[in-house]
C-alpha positions as CSV (number, residue, x, y, z in Angstrom):
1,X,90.4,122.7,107.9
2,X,94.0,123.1,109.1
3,X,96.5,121.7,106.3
4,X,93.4,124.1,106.5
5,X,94.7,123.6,108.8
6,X,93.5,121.6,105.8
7,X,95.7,120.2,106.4
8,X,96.2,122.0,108.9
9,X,96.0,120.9,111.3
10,X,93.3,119.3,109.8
11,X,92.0,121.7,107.5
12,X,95.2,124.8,106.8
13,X,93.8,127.5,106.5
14,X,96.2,130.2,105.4
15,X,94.7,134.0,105.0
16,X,96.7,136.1,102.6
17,X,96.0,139.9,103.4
18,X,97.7,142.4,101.3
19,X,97.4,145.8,102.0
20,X,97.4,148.7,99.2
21,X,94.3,150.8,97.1
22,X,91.7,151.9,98.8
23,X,88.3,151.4,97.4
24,X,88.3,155.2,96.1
25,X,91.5,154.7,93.9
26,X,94.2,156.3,96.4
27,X,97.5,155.2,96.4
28,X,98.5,154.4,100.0
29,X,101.8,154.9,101.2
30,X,104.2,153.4,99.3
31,X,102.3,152.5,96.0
32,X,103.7,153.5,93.0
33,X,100.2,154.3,91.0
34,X,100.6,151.3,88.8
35,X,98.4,148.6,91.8
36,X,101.9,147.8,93.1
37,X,103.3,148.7,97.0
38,X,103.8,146.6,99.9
39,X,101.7,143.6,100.8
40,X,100.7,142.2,104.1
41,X,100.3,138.5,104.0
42,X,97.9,137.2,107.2
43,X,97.9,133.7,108.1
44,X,95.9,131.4,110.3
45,X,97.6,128.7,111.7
46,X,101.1,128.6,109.9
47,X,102.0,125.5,112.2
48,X,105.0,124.4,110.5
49,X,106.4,128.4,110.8
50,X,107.3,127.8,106.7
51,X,105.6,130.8,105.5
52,X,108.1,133.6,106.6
53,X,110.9,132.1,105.0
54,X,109.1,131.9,102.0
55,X,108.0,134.6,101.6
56,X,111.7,136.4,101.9
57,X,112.3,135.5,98.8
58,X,109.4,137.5,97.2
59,X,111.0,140.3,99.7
60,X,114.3,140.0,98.3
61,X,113.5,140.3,94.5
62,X,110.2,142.4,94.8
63,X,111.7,145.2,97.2
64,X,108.8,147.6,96.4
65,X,106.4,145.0,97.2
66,X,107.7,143.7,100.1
67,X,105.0,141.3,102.4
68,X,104.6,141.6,105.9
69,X,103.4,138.5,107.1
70,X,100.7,138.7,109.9
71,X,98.6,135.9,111.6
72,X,94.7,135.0,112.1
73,X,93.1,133.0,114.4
74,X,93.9,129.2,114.2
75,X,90.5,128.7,113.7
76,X,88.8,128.2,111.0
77,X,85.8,129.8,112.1
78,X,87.3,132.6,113.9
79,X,88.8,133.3,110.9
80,X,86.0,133.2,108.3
81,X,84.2,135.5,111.4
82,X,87.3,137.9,110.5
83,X,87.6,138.0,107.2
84,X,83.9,138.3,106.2
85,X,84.1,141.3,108.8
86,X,86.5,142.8,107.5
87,X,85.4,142.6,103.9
88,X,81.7,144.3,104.9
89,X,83.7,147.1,105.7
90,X,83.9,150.0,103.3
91,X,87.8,150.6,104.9
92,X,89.1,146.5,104.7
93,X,92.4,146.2,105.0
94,X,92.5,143.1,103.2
95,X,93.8,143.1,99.7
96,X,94.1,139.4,99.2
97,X,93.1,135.9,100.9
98,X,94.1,132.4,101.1
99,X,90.6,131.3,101.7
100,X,89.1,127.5,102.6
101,X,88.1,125.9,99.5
102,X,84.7,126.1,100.8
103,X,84.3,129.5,100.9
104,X,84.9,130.9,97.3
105,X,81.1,130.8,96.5
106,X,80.3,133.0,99.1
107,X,82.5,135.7,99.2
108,X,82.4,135.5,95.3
109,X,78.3,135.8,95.2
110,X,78.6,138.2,98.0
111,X,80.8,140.4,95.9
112,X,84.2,140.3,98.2
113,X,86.7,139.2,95.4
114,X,87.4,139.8,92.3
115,X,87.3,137.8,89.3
116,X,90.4,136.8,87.9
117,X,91.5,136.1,84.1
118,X,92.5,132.4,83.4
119,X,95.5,133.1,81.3
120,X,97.1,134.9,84.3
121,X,97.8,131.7,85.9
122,X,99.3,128.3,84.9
123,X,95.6,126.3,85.6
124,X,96.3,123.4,83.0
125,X,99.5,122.8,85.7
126,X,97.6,121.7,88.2
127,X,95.6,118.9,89.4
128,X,92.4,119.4,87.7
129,X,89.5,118.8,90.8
130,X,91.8,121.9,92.5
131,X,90.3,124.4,89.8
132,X,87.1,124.0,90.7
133,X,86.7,124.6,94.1
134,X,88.1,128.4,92.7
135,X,85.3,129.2,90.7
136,X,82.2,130.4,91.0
137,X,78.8,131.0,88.3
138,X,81.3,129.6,85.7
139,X,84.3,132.5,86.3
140,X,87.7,132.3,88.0
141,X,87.6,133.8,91.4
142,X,90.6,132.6,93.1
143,X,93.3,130.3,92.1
144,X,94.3,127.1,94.3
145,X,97.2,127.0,95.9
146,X,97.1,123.9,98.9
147,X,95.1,121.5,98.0
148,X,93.9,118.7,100.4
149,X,92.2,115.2,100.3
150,X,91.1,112.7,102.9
151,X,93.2,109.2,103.8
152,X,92.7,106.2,105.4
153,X,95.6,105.3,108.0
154,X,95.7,102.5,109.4
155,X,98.1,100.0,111.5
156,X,100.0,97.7,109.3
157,X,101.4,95.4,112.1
158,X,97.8,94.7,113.6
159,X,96.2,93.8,110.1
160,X,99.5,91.7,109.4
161,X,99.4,90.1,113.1
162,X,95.1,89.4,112.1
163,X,95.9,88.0,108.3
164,X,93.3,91.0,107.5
165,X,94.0,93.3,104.3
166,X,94.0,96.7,104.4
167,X,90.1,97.5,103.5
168,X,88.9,98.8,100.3
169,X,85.1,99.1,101.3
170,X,83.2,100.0,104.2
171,X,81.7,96.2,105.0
172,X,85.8,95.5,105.0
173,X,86.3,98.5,107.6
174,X,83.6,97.3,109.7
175,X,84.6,93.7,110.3
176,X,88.5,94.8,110.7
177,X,87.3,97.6,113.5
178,X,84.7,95.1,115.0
179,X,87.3,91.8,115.1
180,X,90.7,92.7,115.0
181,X,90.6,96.4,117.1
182,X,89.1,94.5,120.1
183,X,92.0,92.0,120.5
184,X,94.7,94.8,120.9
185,X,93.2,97.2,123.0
186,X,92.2,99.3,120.2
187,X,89.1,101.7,119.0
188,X,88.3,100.8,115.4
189,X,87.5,104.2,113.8
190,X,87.7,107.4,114.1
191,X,87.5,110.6,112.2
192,X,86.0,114.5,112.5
193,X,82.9,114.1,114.3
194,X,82.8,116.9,116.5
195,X,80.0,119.8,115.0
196,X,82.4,122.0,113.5
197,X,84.0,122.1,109.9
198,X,85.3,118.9,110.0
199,X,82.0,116.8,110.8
200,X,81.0,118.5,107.4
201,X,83.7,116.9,105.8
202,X,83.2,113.4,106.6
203,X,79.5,113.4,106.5
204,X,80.1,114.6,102.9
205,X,82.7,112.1,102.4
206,X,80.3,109.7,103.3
207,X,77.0,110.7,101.1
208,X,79.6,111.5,98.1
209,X,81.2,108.1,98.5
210,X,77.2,106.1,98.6
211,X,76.8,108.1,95.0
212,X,74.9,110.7,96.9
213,X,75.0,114.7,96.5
214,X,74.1,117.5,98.9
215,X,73.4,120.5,96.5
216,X,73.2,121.4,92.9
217,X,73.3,124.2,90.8
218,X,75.6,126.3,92.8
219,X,73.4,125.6,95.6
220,X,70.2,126.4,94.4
221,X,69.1,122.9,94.2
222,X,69.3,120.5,97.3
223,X,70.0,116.7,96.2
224,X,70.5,115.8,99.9
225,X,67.1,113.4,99.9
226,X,68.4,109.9,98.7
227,X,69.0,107.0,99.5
228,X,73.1,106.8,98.9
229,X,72.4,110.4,101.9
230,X,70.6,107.8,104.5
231,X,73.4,104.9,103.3
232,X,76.4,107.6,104.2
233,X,74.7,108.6,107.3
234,X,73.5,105.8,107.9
235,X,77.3,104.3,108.2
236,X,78.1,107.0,110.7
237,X,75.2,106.4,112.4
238,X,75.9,102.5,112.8
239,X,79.2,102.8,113.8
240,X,78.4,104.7,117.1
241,X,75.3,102.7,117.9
242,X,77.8,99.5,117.5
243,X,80.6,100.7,118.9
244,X,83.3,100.0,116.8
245,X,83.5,103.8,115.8
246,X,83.6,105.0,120.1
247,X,81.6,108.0,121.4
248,X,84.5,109.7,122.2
249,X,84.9,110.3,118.6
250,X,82.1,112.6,118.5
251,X,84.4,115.2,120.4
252,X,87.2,114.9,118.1
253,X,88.7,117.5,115.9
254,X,91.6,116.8,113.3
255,X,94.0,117.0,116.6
256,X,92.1,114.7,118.7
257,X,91.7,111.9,116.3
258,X,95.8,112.4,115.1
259,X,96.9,112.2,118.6
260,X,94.5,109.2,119.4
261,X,96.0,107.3,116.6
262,X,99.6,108.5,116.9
263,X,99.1,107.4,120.8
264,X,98.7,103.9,119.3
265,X,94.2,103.9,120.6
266,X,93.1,103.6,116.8
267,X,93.3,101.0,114.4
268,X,91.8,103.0,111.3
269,X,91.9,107.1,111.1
270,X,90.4,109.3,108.5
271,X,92.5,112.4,108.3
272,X,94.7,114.8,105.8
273,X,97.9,113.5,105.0
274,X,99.7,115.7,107.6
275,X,98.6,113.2,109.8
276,X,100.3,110.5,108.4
277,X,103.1,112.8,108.6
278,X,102.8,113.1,112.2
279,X,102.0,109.6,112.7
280,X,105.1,108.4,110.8
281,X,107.8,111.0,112.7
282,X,110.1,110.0,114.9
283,X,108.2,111.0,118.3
284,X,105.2,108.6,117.2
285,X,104.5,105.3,119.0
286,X,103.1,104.2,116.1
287,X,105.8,105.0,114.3
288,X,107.3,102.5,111.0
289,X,103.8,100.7,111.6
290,X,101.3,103.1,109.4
291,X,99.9,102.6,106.3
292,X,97.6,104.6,104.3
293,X,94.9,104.0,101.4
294,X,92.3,106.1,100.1
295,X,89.5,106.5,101.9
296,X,86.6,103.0,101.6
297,X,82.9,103.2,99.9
298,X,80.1,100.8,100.1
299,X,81.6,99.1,96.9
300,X,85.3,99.8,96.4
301,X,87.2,103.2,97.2
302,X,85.2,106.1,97.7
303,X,85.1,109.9,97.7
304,X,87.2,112.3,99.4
305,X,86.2,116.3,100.0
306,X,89.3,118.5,98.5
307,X,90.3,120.1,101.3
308,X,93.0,123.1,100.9
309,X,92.7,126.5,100.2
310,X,92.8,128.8,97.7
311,X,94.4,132.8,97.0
312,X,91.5,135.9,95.9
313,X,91.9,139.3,95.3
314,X,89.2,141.5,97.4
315,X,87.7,143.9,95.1
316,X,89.1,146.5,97.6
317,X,92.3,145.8,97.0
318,X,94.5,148.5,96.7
319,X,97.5,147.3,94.9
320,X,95.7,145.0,92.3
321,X,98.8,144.3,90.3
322,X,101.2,142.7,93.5
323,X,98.3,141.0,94.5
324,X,98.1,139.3,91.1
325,X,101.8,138.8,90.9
326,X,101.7,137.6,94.8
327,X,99.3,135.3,93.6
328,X,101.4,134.2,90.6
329,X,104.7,133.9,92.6
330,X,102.9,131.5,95.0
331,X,101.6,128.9,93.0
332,X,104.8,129.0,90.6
333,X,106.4,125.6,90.6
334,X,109.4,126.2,93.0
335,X,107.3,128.2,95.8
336,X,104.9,125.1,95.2
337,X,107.6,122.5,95.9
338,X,108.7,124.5,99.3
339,X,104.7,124.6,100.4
340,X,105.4,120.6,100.0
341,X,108.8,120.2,102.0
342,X,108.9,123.3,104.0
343,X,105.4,123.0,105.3
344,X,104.3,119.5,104.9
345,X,100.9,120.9,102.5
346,X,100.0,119.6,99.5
347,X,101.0,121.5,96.6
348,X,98.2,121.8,93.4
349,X,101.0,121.6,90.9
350,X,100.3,118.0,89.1
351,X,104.1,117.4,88.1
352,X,105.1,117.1,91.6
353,X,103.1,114.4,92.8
354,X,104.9,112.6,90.4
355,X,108.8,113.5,91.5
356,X,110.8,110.1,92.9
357,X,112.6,112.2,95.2
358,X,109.4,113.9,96.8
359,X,107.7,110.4,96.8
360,X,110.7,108.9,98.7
361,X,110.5,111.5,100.9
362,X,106.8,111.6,100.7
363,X,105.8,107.9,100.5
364,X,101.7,109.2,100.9
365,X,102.2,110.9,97.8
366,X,100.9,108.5,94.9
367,X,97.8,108.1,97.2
368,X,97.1,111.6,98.5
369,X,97.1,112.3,94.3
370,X,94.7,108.9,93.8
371,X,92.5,110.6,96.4
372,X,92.8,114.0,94.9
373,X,91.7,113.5,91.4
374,X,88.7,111.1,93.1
375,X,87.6,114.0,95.3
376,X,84.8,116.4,95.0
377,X,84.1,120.0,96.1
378,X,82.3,120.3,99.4
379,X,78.6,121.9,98.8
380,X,78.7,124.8,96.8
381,X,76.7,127.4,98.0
382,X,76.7,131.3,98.3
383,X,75.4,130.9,102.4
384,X,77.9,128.2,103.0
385,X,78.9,128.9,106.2
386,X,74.6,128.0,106.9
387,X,74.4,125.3,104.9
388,X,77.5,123.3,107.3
389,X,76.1,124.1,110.2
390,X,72.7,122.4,109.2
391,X,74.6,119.3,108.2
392,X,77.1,119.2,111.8
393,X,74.0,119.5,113.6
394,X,71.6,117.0,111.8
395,X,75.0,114.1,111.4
396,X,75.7,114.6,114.4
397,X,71.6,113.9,115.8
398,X,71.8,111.0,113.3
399,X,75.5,109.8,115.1
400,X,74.1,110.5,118.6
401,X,71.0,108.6,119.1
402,X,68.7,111.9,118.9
403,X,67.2,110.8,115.0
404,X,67.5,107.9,113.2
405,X,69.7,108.9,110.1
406,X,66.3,108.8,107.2
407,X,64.7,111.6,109.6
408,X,68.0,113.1,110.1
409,X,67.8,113.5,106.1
410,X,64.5,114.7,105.6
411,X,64.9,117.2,108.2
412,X,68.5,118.8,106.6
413,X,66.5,118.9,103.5
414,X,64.1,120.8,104.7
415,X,66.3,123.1,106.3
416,X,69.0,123.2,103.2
417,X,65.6,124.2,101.5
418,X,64.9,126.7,103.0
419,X,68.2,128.2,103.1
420,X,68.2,128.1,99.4
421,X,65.2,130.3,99.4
């Protein structure tokens, strides 16, 4: 998700590779036999080129552990593909990753990373929803460091020009993108609805915000057959078939749908905040004339997925001890603030959302943290990467005509059921 590149762009994903102890114990060049020596830092998608200067500060006081920084795929799926190569390898050069949020149950249950101990790391700091997207069975396997929550942006001057508040539930969305987007050349909504990553996303958005789950128990029970699943769908579904969300959407990506907004096509957007960032800059046509809320339920606001991602140790690494104080050093308050202004993310420490400088500088911020502590964990699941692909491809049936959405439910049952098994 880029801001990974989640908000990235879209969903951030950032990779942290550090390189040191081999799986049999032997120091590598460079390690001192305590688990410290040089790091190497990977990253996928490092958009806003923030990272490197970062990091020269861990250079310039941790000389013996100095990082190298090297870059993944921009992809989110290219780089899961990578890593989870990698880490089946008895040689993996990875010591440490920033993984999606998404992925923590499954590299923890498959044994890739390490579990860490709780009073290494400042967790009572941050916002609390962040911590749990970085365990796993009940244990600490990572510790969050970007963390990530879906917004509603929308075009102030078109609702003030129609006399229409900003909308607070979906029957509210709907009229504004049916009525007022029509009379200024506008699509009403968009959001993620290509079958990637990002169709996962906002078809859990929109189950979670009905009152609906996917899984249970750490993915060994699947919840997805209810009605508050058809309602979500079923709102997806509806907005194709009428029109006010437009087929085109079904191609989009986080980039798509920013740049269709930005480009002044859209009158409501669902996106990470980095959007708004993008949409509010000085470049924007659209610029001076967004607003943003959190994201509308059936009722009243509804549920975002926590996007973001969080830092692991791989049980191969071979400098344990950097890669705990890497992992430290990141998420301290003053790296955190820089992740904020240096790279537009949003930071998991809970005191900064709450900084009058940073929110004049970061109007979105009081929202973004609104959304964040309403949010939820996308499915947890040890086969992850299989259970999102089941949900992009029976959404998108449900969004395209090919199922209604109550058969496009029973069937991603039956298949999350079986990939439970």
């Amino acid at each position: 998700m880029r801001w990974m590149r989640a908000a990235g762009r879209g969903l951030l994903v950032v990779a942290v590779v550090l390189s040191g102890y081999v799986a049999s114990g032997t120091p590598s060049d460079g390690a001192r036999g305590d688990g410290r020596g040089p790091l190497t830092l990977a990253t996928a998608g490092d958009l806003t080129g923030y990272l490197g200067p970062l990091l020269e500060g861990w250079n310039r006081t941790h000389p013996g552990e100095k990082v190298t920084l090297v870059e993944l795929p921009d992809s989110a799926d290219e780089t899961h593909a990578q890593m989870t190569t990698d880490l089946r390898s008895d040689n993996s050069r990875f010591d440490v990753l920033n993984i999606d949020v998404a992925w923590t149950s499954e590299f923890a249950a498959a044994g890739w990373i390490a579990p860490l101990r709780r009073d290494s790391f400042p967790l009572k700091s941050f916002l609390p929803p962040v911590v749990d997207t970085a365990t796993y069975d009940r244990k600490l396997y990572a510790v969050p460091y970007v963390t990530n929550a879906g917004l509603l942006l929308y075009r102030k001057d078109v609702l003030a020009e129609e006399g229409i508040a900003p909308p607070r539930t979906w029957a509210e969305l709907e009229r504004a993108a049916k009525t007022g987007a029509p009379k200024h050349g506008l699509d009403g909504y968009a959001g993620q609805l290509l079958p990637y990553e990002g169709l996962t996303v906002n078809a859990a958005e929109a189950v979670y915000s009905a009152g609906g789950t996917i899984l249970g128990d750490e993915g060994e029970r699947v919840t997805v057959d209810s009605a508050a699943a058809r309602e979500g769908i079923g709102f997806l579904a509806r907005g194709v078939r009428e029109g006010w969300i437009p087929k085109k959407a079904l191609t989009y990506t986080e980039e798509e749908s920013r740049q269709a907004f930005q480009e002044g096509r859209l009158l409501f957007l669902r996106n990470w905040p980095y959007a708004y960032v993008s949409a509010s800059g000085k470049e924007s046509e659209v610029a001076g004339k967004v607003g943003a809320l959190p994201l509308p339920g059936p009722d009243g606001p509804g549920t975002s997925v926590l996007g973001g991602s969080n830092l692991a140790v791989s049980s191969h690494a071979r400098h344990p001890a950097s890669a705990t104080r890497l992992l430290a050093y990141l998420t301290g308050e003053k790296v955190q603030r820089q992740v904020l202004t240096r790279g537009a993310l949003p930071p998991v420490r809970a005191a900064l959302y709450q900084d009058p400088a940073l929110i004049r500088k970061f109007p979105y911020l009081p929202t973004l943290r609104a959304s964040v502590l309403a949010a939820a964990p996308r499915p947890k699941s040890p086969r992850y990467d299989q259970v999102s692909l089941a949900v992009q491809a029976a959404v998108y049936d449900a969004m395209a005509g090919h199922q209604t959405p109550e058969a496009a439910v029973r069937r991603l049952a039956r298949e999350l059921a079986a990939i439970s098994r």
